[in-house]
Backbone as ProteinMPNN parsed JSONL, in Angstrom:
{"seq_chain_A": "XXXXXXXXXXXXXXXXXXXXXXXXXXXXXXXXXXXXXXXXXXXXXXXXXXXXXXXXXXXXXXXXXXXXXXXXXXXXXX", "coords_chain_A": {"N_chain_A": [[96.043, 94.919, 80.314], [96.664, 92.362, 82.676], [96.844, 91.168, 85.708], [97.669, 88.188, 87.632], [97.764, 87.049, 91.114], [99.158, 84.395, 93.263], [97.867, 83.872, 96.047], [99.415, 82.031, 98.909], [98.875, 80.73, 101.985], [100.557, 82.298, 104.45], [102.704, 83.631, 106.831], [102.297, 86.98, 108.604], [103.875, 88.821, 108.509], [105.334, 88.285, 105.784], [102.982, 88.603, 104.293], [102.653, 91.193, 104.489], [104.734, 92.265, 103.258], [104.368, 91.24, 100.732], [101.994, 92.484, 99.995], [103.308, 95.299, 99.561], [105.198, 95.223, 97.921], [103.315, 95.285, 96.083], [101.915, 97.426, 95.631], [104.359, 99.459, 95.062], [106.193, 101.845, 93.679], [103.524, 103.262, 93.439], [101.533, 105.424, 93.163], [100.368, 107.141, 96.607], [97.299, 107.77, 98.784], [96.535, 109.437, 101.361], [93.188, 109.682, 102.997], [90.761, 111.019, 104.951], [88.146, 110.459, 107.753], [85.094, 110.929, 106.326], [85.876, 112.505, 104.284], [85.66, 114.12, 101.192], [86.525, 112.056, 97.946], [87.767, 113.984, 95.101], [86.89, 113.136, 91.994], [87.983, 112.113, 88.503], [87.643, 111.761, 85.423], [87.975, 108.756, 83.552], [89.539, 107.588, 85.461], [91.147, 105.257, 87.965], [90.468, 104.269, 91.029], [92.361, 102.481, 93.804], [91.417, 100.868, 97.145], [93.196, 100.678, 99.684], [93.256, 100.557, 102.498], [90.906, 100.429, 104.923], [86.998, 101.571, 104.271], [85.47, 102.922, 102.071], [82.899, 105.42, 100.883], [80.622, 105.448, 98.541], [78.598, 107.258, 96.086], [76.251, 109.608, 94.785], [75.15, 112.487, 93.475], [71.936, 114.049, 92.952], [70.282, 116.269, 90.077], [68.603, 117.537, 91.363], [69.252, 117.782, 93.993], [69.265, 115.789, 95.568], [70.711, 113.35, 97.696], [72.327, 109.581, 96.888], [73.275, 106.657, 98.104], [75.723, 104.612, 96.568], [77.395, 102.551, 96.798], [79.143, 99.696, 98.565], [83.211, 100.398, 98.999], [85.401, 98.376, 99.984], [88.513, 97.191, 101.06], [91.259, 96.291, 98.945], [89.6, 96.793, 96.883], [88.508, 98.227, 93.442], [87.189, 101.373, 92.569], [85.975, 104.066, 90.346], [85.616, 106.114, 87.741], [84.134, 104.756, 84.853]], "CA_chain_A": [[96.882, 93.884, 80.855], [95.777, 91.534, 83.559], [98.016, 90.851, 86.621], [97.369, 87.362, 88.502], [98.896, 86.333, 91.943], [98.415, 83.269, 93.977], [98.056, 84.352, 97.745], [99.08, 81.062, 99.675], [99.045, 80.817, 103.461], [101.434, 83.023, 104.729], [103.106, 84.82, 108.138], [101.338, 88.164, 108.336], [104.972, 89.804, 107.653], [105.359, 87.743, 104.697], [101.442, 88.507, 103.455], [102.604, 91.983, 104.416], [105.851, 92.368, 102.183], [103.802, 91.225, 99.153], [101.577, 93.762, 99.279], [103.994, 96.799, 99.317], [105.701, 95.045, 96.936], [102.432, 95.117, 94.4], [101.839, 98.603, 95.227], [105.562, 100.305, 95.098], [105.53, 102.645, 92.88], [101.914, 103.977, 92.773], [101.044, 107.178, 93.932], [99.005, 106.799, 97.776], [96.843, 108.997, 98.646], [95.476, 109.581, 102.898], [92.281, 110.327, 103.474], [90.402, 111.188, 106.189], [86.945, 109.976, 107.374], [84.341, 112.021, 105.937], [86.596, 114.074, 103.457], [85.397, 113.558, 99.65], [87.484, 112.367, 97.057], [87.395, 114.279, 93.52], [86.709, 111.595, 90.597], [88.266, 112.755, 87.31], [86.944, 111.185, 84.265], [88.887, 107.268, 83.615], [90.621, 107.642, 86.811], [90.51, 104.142, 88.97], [91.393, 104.007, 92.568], [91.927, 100.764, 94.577], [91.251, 101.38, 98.11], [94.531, 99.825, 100.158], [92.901, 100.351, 104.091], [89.842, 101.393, 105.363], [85.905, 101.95, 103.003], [84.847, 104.172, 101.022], [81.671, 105.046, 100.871], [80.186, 105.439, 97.037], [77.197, 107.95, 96.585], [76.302, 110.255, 93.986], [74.487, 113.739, 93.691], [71.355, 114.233, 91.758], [70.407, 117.599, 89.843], [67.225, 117.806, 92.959], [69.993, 118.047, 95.489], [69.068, 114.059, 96.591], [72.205, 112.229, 97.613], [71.909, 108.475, 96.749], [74.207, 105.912, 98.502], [75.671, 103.965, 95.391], [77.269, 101.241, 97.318], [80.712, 100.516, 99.278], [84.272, 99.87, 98.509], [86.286, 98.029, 101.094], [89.869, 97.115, 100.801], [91.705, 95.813, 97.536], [88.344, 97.001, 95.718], [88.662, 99.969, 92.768], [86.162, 102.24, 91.824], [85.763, 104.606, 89.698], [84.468, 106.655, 86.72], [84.942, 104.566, 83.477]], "C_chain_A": [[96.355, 93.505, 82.232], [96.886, 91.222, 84.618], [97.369, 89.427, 87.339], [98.292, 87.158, 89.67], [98.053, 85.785, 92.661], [98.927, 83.515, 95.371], [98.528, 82.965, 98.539], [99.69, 81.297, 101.441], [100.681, 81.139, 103.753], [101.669, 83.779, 106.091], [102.267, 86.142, 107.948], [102.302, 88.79, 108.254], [105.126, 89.44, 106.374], [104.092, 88.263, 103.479], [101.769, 90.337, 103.405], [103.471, 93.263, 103.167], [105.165, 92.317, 100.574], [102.92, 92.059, 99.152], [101.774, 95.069, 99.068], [104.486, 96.718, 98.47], [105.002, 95.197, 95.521], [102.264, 96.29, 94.302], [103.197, 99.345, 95.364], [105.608, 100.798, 93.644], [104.162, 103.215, 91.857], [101.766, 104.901, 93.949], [99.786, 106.684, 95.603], [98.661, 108.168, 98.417], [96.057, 108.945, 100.174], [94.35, 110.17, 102.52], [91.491, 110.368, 104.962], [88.859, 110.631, 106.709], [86.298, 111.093, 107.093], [84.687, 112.563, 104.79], [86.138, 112.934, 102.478], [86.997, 113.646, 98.931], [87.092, 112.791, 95.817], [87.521, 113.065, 92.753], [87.042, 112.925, 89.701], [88.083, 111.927, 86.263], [88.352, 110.07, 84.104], [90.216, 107.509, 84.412], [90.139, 106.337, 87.456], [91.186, 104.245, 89.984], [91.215, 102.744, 93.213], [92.09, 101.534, 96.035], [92.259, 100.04, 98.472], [94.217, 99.802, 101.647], [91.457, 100.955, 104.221], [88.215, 100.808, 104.264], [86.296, 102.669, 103.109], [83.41, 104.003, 100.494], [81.321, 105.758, 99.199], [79.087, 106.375, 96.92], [77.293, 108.765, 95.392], [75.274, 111.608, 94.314], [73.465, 114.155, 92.288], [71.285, 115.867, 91.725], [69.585, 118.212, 90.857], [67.992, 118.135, 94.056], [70.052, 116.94, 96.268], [70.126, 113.898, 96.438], [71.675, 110.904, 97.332], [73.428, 107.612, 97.219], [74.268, 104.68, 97.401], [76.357, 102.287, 96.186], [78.818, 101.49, 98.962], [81.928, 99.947, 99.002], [85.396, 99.162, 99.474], [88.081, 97.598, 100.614], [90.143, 95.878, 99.958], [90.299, 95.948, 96.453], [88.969, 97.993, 94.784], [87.422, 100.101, 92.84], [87.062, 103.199, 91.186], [84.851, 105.384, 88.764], [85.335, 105.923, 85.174], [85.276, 105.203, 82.279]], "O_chain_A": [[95.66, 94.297, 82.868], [97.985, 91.004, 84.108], [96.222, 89.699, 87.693], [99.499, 87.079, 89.441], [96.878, 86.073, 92.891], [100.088, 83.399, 95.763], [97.458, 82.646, 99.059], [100.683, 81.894, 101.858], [101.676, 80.496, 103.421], [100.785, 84.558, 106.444], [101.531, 86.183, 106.962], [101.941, 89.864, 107.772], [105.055, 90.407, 105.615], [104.201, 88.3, 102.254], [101.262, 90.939, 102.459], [103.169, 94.315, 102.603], [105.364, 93.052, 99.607], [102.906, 92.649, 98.072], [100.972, 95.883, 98.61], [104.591, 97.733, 97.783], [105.494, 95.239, 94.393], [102.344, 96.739, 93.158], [102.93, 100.236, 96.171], [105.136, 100.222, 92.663], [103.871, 103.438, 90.682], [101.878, 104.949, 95.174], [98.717, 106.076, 95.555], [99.313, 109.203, 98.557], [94.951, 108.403, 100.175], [94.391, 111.133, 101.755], [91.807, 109.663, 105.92], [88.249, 110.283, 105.698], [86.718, 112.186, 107.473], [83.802, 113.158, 104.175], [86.12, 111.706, 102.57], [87.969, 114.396, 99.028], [86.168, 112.186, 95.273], [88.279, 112.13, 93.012], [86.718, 114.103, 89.851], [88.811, 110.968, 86.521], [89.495, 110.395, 84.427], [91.408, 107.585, 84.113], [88.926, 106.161, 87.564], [92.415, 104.315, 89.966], [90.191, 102.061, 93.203], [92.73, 102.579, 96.146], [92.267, 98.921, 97.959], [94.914, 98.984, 102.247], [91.06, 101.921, 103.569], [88.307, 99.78, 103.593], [87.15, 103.197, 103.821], [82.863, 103.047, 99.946], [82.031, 106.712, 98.881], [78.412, 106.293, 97.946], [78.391, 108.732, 94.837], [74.683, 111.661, 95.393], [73.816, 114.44, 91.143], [71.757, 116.646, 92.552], [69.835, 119.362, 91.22], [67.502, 118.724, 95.019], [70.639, 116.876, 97.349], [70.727, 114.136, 95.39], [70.455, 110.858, 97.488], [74.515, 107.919, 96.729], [73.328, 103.904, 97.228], [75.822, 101.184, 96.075], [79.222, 102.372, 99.72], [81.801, 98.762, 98.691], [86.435, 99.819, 99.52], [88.508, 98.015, 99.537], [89.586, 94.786, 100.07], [90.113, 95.269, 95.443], [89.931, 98.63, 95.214], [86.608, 99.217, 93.108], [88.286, 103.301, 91.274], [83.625, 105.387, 88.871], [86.396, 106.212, 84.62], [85.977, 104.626, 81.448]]}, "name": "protein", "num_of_chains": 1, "seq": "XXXXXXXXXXXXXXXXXXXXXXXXXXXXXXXXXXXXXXXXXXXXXXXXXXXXXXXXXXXXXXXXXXXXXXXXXXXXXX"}
C-alpha cells in the first residue's frame, strides 16, 4: 500500500503538526552519532532527523561506504 500527501506551503508549526501526525504511532528510535544500528532481515527504517551513514563490511575486514540517508529517506535490508 502506497500513501500519497500533497505538502503545500505551510507555517513551520503547521508543516510541523503534519509530520507527527504521519508518524504517530510508529515505534522511534534515538541514536547517537557514531553508534551502529542492527539491520534485521526486511526491516525498513525511515530516518525522521539527522544522516545516516550506509556502509557495509566485507569478509577481508574492508569497510565500504555504501552511500547516505538523510531525512524522510528509508533504508534497509529487502
Amino acid at each position: 500500500m502506497l500513501q500519497s500527501f500533497v505538502l503545500q506551503a505551510a507555517p513551520q508549526d503547521d508543516l510541523r503538526q503534519l509530520l507527527e501526525e504521519l508518524y504517530r504511532g510508529r515505534s522511534l528510535y534515538p541514536y547517537c552519532s557514531g553508534q551502529e544500528i542492527e539491520m534485521q532481515p526486511d526491516e525498513i527504517w525511515v530516518v525522521c532527523r539527522g544522516v545516516v551513514q550506509l556502509g557495509t563490511l566485507y569478509d577481508t575486514g574492508d569497510e565500504a561506504l555504501l552511500g547516505l540517508a538523510g531525512s524522510s529517506m528509508p533504508f534497509g535490508l529487502p
